[in-house]
C-alpha positions as protocol buffer text, in pm:
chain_id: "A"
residue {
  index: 1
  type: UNK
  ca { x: 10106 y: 16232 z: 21259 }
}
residue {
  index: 2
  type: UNK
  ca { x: 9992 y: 16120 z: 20925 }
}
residue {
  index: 3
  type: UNK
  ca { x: 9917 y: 16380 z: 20704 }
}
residue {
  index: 4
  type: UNK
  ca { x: 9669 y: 16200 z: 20473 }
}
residue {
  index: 5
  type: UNK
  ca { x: 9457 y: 16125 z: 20800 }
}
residue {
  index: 6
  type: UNK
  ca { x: 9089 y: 16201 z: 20776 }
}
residue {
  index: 7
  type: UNK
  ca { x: 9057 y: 16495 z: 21060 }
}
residue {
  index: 8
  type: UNK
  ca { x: 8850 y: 16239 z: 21296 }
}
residue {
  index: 9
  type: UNK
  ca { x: 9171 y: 15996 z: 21278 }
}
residue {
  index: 10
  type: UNK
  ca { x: 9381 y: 16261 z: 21354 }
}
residue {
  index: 11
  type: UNK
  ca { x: 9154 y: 16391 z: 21646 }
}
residue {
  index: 12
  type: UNK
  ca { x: 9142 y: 16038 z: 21805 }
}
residue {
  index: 13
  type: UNK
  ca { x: 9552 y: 16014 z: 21779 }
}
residue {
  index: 14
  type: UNK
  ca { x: 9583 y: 16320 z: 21985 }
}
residue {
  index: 15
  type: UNK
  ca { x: 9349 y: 16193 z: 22217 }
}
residue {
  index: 16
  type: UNK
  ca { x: 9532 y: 15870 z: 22191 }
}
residue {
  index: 17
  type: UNK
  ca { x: 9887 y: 16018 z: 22281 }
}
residue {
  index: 18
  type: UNK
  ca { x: 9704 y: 16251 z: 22534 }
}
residue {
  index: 19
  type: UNK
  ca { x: 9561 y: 15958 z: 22729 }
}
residue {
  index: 20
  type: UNK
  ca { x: 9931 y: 15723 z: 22673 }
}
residue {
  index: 21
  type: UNK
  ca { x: 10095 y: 16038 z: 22822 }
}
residue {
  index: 22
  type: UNK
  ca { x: 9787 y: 16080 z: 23165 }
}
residue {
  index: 23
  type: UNK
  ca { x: 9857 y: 15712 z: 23214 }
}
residue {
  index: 24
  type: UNK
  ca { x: 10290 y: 15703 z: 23196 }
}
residue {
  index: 25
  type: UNK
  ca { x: 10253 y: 15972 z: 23403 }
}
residue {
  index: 26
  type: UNK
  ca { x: 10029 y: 15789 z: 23661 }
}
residue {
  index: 27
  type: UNK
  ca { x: 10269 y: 15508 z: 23642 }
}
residue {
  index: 28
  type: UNK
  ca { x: 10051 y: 15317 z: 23469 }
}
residue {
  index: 29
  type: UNK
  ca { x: 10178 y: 15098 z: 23163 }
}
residue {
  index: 30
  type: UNK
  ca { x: 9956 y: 14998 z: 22876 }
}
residue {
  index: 31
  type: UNK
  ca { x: 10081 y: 14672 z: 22692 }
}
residue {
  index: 32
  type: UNK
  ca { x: 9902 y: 14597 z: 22381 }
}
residue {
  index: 33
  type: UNK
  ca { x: 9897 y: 14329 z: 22108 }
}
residue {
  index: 34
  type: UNK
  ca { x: 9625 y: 14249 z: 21809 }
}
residue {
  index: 35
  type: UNK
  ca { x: 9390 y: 14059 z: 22052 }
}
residue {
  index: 36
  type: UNK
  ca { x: 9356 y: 14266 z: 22405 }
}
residue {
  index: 37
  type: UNK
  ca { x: 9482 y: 14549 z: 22562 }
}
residue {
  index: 38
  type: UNK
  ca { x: 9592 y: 14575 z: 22921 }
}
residue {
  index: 39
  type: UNK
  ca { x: 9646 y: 14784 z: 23186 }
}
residue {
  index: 40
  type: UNK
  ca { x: 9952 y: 14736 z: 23427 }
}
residue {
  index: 41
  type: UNK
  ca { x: 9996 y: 14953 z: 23741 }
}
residue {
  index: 42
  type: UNK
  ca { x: 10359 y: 14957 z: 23852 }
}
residue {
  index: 43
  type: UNK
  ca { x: 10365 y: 14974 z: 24220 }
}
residue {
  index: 44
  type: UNK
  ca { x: 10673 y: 14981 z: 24438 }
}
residue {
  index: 45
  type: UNK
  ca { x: 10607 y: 14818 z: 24784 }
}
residue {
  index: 46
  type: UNK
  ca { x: 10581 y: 15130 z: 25020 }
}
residue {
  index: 47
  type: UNK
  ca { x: 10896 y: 15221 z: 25302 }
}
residue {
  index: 48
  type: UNK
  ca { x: 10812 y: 15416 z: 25556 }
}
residue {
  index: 49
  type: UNK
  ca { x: 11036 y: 15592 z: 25776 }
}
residue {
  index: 50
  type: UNK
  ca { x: 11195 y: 15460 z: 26046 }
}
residue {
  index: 51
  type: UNK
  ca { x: 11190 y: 15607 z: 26450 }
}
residue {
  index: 52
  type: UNK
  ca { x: 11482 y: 15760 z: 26350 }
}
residue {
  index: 53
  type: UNK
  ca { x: 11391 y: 15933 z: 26037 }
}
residue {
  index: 54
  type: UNK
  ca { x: 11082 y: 16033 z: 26253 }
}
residue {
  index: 55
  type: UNK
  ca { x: 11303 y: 16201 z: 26549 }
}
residue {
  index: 56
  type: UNK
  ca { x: 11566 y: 16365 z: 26247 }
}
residue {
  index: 57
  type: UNK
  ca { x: 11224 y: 16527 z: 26083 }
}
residue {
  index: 58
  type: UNK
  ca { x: 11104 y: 16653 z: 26404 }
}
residue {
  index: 59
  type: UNK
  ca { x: 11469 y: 16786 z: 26505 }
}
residue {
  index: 60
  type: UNK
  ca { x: 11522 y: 16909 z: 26156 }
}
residue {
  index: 61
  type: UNK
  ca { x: 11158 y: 17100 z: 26189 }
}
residue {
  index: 62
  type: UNK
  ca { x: 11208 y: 17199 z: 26521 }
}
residue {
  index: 63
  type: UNK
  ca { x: 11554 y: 17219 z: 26634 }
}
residue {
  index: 64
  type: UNK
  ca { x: 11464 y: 17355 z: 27021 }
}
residue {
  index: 65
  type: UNK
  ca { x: 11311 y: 17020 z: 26983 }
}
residue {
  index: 66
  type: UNK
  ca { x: 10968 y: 17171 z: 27155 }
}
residue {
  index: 67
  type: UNK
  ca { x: 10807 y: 16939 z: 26950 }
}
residue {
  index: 68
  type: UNK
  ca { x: 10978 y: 16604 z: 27090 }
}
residue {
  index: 69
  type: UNK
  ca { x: 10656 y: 16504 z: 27274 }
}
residue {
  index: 70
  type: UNK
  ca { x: 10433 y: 16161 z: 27215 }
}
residue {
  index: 71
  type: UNK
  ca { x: 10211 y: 16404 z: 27046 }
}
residue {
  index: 72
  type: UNK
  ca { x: 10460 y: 16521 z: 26759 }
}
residue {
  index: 73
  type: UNK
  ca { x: 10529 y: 16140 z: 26745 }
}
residue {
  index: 74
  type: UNK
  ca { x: 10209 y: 16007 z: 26698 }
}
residue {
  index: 75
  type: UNK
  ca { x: 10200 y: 16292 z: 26466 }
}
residue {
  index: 76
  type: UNK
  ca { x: 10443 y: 16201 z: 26243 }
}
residue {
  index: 77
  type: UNK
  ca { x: 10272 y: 15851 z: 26250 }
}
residue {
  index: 78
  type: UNK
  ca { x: 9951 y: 15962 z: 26142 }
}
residue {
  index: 79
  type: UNK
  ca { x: 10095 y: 16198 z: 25856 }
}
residue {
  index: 80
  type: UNK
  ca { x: 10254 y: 15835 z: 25704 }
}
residue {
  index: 81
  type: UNK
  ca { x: 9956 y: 15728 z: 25698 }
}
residue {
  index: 82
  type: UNK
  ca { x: 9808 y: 15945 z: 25527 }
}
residue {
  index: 83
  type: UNK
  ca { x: 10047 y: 15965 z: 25248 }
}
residue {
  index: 84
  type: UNK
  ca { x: 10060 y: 15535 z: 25270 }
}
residue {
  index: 85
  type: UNK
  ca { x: 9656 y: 15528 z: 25178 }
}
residue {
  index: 86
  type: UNK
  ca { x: 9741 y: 15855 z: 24909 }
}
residue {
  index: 87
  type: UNK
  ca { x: 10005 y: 15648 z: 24744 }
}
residue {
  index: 88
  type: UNK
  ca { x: 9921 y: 15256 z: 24740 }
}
């Protein structure tokens, strides 16, 4: 930081470097030039486990496996989805 700034420039850099650092760490990128400035989400597509991955975490959880019902199953599906609508 400058210091020859005027207290109101320095005030709106912090602010500035406050909101940069918010967005970076909501995986948002901000691409600026003279004219505009943009915002960019970087998304990865989303992977979600397979029937496998499913059955380990229940096992894993649960290793008497008193959980390996349809229930637990459907379950697991429902806490994906969840976490699919948190995170696209």
């Amino acid at each position: 930081m400058n210091a020859q700034w005027s207290d109101e420039v320095k005030e709106r850099y912090t602010k500035d470097q406050a909101f940069y650092a918010e967005c970076s760490a909501r995986g948002i990128q901000i691409c600026q030039d003279t004219a505009t400035v943009k915002l960019a989400v970087r998304s990865k597509p989303w992977v979600g486990l397979t029937i496998g991955e499913r059955n380990d975490c229940l096992v894993e959880a649960d290793p008497c496996e008193c959980l390996a019902k349809p229930e637990a199953e459907q379950l697991m599906v429902e806490i994906e989805e969840a976490l699919r609508r948190k995170n696209t």
